[in-house]
DSSP file (Angstrom, degrees, kcal/mol; ACC not computed):
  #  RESIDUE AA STRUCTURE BP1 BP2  ACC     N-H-->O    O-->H-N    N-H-->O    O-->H-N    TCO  KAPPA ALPHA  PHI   PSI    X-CA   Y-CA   Z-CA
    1    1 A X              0   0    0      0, 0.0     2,-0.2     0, 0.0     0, 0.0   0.000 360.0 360.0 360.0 162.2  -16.3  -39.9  -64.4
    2    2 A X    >   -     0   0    0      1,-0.1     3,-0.6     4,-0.0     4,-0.5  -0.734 360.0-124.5 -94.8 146.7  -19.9  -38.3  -64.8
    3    3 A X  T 3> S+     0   0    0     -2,-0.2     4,-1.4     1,-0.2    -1,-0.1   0.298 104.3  76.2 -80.3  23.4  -21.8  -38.1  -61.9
    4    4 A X  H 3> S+     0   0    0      2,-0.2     4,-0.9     1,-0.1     5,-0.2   0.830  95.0  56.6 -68.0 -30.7  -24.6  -39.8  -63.1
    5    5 A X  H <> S+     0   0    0     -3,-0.6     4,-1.5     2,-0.2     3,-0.3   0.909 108.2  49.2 -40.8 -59.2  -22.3  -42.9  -62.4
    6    6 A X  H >> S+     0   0    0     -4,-0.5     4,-3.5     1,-0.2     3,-2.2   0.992 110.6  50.4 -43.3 -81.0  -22.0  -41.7  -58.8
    7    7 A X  H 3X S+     0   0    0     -4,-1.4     4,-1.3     1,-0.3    -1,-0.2   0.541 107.9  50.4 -56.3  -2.0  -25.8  -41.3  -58.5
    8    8 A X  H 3X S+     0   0    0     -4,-0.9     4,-1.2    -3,-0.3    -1,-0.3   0.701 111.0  48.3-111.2 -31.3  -26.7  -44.7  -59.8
    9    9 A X  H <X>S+     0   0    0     -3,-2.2     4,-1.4    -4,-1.5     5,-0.7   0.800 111.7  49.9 -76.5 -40.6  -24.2  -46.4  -57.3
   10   10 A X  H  X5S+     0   0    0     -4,-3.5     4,-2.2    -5,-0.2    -2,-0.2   0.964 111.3  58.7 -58.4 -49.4  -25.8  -44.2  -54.4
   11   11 A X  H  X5S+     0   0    0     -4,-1.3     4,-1.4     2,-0.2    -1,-0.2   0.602 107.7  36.1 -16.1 -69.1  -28.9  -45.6  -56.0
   12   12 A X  H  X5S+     0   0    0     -4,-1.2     4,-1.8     2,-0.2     5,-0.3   0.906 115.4  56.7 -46.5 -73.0  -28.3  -49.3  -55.6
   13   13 A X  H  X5S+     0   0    0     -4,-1.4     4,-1.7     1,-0.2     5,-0.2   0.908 107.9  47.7 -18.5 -64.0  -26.8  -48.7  -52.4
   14   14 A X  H >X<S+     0   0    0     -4,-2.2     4,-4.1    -5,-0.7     3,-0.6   0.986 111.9  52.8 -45.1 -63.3  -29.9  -46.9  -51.1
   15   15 A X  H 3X S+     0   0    0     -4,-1.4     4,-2.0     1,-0.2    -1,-0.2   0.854 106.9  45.8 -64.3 -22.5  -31.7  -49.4  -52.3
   16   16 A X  H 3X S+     0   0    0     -4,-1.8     4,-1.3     2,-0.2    -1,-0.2   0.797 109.5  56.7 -75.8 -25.1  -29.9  -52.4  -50.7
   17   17 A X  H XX S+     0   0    0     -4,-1.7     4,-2.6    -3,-0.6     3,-0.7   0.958 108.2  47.7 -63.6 -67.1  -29.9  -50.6  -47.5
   18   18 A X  H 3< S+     0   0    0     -4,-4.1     4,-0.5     1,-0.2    -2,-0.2   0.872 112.1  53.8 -62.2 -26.2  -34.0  -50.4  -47.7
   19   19 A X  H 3X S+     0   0    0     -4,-2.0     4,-0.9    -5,-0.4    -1,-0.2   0.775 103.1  53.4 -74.6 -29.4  -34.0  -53.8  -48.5
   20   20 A X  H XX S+     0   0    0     -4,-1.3     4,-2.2    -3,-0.7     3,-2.1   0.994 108.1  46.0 -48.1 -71.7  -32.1  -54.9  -45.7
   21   21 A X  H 3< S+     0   0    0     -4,-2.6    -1,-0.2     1,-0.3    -2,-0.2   0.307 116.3  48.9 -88.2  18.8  -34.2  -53.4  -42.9
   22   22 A X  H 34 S+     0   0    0     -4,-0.5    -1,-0.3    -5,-0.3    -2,-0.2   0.453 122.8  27.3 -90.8 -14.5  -37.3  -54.6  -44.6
   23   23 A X  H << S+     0   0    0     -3,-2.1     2,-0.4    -4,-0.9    -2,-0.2   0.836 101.2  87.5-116.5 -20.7  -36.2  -58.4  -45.2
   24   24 A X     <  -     0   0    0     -4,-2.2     6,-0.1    -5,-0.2    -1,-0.1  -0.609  45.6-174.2 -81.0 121.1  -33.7  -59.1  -42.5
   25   25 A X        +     0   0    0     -2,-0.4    66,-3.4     4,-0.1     2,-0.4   0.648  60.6  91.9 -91.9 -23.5  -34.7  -60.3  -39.2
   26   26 A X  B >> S-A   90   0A   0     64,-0.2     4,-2.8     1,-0.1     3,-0.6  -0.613  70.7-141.2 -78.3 118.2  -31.2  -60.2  -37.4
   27   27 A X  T 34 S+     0   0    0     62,-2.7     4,-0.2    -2,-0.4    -1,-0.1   0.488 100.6  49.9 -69.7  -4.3  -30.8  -56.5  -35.6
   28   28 A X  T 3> S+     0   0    0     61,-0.1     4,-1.8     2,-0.1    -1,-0.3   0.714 103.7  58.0 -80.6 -33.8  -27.3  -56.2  -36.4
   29   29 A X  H <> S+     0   0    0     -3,-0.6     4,-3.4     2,-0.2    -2,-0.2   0.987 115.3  35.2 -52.4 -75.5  -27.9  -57.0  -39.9
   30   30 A X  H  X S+     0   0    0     -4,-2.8     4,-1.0     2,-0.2    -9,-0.2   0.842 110.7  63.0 -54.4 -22.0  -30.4  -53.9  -40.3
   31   31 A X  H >> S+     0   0    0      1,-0.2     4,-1.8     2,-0.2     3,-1.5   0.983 107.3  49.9 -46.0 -55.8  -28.2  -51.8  -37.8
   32   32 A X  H 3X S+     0   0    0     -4,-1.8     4,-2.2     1,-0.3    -2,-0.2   0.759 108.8  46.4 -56.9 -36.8  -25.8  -52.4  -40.7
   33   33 A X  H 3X S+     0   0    0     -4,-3.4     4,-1.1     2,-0.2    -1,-0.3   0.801 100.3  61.8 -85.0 -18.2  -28.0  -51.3  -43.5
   34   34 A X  H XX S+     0   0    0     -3,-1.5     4,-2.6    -4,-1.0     3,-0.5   0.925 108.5  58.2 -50.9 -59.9  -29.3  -48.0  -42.0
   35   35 A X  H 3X S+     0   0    0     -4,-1.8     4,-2.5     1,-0.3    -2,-0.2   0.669 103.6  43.4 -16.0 -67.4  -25.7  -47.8  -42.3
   36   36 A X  H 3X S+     0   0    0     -4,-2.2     4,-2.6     2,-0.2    -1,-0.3   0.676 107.2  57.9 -64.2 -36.6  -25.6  -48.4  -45.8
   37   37 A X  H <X S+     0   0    0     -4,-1.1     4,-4.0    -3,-0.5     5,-0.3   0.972 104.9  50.2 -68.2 -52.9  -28.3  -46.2  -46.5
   38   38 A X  H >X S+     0   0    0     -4,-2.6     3,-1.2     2,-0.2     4,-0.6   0.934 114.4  47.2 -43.3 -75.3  -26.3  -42.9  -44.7
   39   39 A X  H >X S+     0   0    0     -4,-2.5     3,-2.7     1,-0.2     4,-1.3   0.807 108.0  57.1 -62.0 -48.1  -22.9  -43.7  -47.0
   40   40 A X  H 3X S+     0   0    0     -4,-2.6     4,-2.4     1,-0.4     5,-0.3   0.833 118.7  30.6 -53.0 -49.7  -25.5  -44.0  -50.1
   41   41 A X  H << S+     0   0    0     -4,-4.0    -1,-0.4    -3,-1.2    -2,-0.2   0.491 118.6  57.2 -71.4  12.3  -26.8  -40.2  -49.3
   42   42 A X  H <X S+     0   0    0     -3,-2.7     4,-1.4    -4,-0.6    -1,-0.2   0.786 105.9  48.2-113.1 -45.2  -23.5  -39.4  -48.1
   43   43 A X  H  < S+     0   0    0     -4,-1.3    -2,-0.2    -5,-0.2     4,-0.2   0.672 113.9  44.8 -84.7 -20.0  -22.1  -40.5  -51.4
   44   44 A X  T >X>S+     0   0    0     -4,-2.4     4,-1.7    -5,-0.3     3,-1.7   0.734 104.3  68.0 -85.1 -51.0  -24.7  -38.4  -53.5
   45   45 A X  T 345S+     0   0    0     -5,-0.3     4,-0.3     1,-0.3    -2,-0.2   0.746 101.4  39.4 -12.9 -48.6  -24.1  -35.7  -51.4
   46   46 A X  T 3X5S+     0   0    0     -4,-1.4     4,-0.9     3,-0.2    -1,-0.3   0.305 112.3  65.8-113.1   4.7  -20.6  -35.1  -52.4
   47   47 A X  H <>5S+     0   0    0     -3,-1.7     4,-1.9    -4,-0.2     5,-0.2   0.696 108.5  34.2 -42.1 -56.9  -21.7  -35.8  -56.2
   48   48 A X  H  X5S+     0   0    0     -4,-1.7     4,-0.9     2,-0.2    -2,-0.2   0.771 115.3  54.8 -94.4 -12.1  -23.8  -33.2  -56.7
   49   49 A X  H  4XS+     0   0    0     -5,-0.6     5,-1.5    -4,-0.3     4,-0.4   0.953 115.4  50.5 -82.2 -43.0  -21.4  -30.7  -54.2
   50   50 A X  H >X5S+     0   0    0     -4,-0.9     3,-2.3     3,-0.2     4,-0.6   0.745 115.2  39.1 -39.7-107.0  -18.6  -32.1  -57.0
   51   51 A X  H 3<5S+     0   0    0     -4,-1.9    -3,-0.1     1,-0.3    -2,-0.1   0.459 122.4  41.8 -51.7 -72.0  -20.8  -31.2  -60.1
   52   52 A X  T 3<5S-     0   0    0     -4,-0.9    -1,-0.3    -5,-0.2    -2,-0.2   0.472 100.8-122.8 -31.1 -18.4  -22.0  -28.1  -58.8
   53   53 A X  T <45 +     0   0    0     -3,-2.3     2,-0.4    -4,-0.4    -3,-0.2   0.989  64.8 134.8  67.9  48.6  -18.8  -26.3  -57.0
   54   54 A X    ><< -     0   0    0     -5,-1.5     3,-0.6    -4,-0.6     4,-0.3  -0.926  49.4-159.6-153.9 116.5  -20.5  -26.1  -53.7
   55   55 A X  T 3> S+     0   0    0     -2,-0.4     4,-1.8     1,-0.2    -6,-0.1   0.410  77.9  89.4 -51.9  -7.8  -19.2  -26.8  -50.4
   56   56 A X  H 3> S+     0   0    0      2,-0.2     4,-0.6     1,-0.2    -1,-0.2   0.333  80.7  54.6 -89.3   1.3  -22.3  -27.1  -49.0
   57   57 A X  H <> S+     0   0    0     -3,-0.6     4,-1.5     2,-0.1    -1,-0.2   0.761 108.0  58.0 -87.9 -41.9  -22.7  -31.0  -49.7
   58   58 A X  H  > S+     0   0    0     -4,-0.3     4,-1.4     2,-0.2     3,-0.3   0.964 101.4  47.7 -66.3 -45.0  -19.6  -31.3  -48.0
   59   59 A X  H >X S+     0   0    0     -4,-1.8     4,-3.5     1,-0.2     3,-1.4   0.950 112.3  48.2 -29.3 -75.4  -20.7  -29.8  -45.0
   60   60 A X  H 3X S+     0   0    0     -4,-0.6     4,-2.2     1,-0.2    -1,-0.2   0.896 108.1  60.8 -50.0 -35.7  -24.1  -32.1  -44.8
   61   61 A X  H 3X S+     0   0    0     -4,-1.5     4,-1.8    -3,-0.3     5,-0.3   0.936 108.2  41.8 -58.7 -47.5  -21.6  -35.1  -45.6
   62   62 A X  H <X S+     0   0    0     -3,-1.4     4,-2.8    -4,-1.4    -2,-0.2   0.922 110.3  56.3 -84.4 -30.8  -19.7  -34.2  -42.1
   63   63 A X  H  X S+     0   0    0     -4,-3.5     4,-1.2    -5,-0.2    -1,-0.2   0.831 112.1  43.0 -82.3 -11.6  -22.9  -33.6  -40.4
   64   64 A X  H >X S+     0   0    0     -4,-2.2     3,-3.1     2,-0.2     4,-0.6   0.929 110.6  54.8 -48.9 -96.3  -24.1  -37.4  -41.4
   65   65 A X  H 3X S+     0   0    0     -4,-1.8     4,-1.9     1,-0.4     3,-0.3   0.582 110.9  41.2 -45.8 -52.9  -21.1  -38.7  -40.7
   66   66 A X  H 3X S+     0   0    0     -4,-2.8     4,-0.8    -5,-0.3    -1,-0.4   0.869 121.2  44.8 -80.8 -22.8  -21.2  -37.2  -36.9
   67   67 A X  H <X S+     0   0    0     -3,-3.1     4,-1.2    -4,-1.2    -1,-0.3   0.605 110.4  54.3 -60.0 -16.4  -25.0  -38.2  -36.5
   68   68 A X  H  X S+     0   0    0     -4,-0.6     4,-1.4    -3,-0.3    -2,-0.2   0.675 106.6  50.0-105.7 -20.5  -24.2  -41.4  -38.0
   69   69 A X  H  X S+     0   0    0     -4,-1.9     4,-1.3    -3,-0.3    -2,-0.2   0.833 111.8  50.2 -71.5 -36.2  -21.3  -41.9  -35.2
   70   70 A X  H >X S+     0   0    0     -4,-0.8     3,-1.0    -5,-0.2     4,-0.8   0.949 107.8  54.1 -62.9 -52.6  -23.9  -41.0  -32.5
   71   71 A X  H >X>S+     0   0    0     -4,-1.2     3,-3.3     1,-0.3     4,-3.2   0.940 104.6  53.2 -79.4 -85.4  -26.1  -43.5  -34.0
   72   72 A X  H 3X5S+     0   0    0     -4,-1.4     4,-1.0     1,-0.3    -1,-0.3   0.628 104.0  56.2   4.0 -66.1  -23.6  -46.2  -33.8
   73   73 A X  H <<5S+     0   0    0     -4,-1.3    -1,-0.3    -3,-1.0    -2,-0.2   0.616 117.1  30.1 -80.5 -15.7  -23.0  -45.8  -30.1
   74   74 A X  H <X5S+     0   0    0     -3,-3.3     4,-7.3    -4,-0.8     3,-0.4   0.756 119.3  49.3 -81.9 -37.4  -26.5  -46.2  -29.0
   75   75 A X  H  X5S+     0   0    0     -4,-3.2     4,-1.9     1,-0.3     5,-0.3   0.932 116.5  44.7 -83.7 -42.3  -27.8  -48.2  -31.3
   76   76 A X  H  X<S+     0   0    0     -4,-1.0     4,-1.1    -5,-0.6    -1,-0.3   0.836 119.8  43.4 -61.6 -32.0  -24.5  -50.6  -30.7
   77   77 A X  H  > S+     0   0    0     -3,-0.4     4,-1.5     2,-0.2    -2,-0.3   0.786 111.7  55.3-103.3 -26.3  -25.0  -50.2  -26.9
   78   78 A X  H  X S+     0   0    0     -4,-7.3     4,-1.6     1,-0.2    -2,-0.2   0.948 110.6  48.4 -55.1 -43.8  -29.2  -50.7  -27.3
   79   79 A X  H  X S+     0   0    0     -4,-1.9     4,-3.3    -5,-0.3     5,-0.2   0.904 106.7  54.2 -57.4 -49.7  -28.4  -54.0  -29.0
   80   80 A X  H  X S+     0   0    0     -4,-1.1     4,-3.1    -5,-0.3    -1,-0.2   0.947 109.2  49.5 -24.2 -78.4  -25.9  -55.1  -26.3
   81   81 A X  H  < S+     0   0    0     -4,-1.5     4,-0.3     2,-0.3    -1,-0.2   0.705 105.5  54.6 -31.8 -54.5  -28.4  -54.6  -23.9
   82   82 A X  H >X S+     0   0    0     -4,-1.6     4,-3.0    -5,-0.2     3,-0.8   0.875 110.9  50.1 -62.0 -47.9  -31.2  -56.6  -25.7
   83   83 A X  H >X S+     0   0    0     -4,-3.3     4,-2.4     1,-0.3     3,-1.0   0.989 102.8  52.7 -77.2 -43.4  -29.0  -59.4  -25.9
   84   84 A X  H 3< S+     0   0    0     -4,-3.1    -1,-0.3     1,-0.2    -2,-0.2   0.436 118.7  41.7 -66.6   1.2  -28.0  -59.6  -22.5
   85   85 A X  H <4 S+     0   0    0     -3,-0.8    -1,-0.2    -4,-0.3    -2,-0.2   0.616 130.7  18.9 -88.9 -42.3  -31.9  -59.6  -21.7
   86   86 A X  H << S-     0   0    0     -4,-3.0    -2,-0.2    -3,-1.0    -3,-0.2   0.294  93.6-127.6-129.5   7.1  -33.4  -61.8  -24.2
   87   87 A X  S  < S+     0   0    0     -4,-2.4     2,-0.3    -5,-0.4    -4,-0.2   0.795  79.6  73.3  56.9  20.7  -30.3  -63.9  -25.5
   88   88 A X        -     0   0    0     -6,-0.4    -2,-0.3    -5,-0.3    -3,-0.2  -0.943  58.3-158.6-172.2 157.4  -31.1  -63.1  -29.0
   89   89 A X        +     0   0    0     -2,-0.3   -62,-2.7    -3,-0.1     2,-0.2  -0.141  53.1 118.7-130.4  33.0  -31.0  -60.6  -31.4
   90   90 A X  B     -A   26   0A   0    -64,-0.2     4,-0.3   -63,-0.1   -64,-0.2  -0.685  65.3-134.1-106.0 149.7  -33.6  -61.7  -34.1
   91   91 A X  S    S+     0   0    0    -66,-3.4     4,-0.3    -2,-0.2   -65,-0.1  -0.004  96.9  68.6-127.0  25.1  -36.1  -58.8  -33.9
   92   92 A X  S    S+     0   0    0      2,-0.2    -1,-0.1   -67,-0.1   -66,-0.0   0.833  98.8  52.1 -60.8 -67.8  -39.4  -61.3  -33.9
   93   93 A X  S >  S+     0   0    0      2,-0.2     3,-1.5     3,-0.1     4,-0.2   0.714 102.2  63.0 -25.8 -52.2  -38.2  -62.3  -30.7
   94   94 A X  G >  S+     0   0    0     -4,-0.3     2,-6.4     1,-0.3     3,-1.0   0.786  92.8  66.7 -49.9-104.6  -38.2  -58.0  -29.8
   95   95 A X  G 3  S+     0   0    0     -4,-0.3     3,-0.4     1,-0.3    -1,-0.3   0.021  77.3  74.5 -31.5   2.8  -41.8  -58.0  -30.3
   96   96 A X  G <  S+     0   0    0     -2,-6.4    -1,-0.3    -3,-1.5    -2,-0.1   0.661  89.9  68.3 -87.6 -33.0  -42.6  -60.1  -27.2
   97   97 A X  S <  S+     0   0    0     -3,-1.0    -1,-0.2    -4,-0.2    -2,-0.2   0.200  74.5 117.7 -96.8  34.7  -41.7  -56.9  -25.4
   98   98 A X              0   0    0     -3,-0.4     0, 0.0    -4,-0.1     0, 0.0  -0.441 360.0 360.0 -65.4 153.6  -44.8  -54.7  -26.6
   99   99 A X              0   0    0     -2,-0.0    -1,-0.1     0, 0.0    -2,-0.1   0.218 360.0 360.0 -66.2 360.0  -47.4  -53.4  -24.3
C-alpha cells in the first residue's frame, strides 16, 4: 500500500480525535479521543519512518506510546477522583470548581 493511504487514515483519525474533545461533554469520552489523536500521530509516524528507511519514527512511536501510558494513569486516576467528589463526570459540571 502507498503511504499516502496511511496518511489519510492518520488524517481522519486526527481529526475525529479533535472533534471529540471539542464536542463531547463526557470526560471519559475526550480522555478517549486525546487517545485517538496519539495512535493517529503514532500511525503517521511509522508511515513516513516506512517510506523513508529511518528508524527514527520508530523511536518517537515508542516514546508516545510510553508518554501516552503515563497519561492514562493520571488522567484515569484524575477522573476517579472527580467522580468520587462530584458524582459525575460531564465536564460542565467541572467548571463549578473554578476560582
Amino acid at each position: 500500500m502507498q503511504t499516502e493511504w496511511f496518511i489519510l487514515l492518520s488524517v481522519i483519525l486526527f481529526t475525529m480525535g479533535v472533534l471529540g474533545v471539542l464536542f463531547r461533554r463526557n470526560a471519559i469520552l475526550v480522555f478517549m479521543s486525546v487517545e485517538l489523536m496519539l495512535n493517529a500521530t503514532n500511525l503517521a509516524l511509522v508511515a513516513f519512518a516506512h517510506q523513508w528507511g529511518s528508524e527514527a519514527g520508530h523511536l518517537f512511536v515508542f516514546f508516545i506510546i510510553t508518554v501516552a501510558a503515563a497519561e492514562v494513569a493520571v488522567g484515569l486516576a484524575l477522573i476517579v477522583a472527580i467522580f468520587r467528589t462530584k458524582h459525575s463526570i460531564n465536564i460542565d459540571d467541572l467548571r463549578q470548581m473554578e476560582g
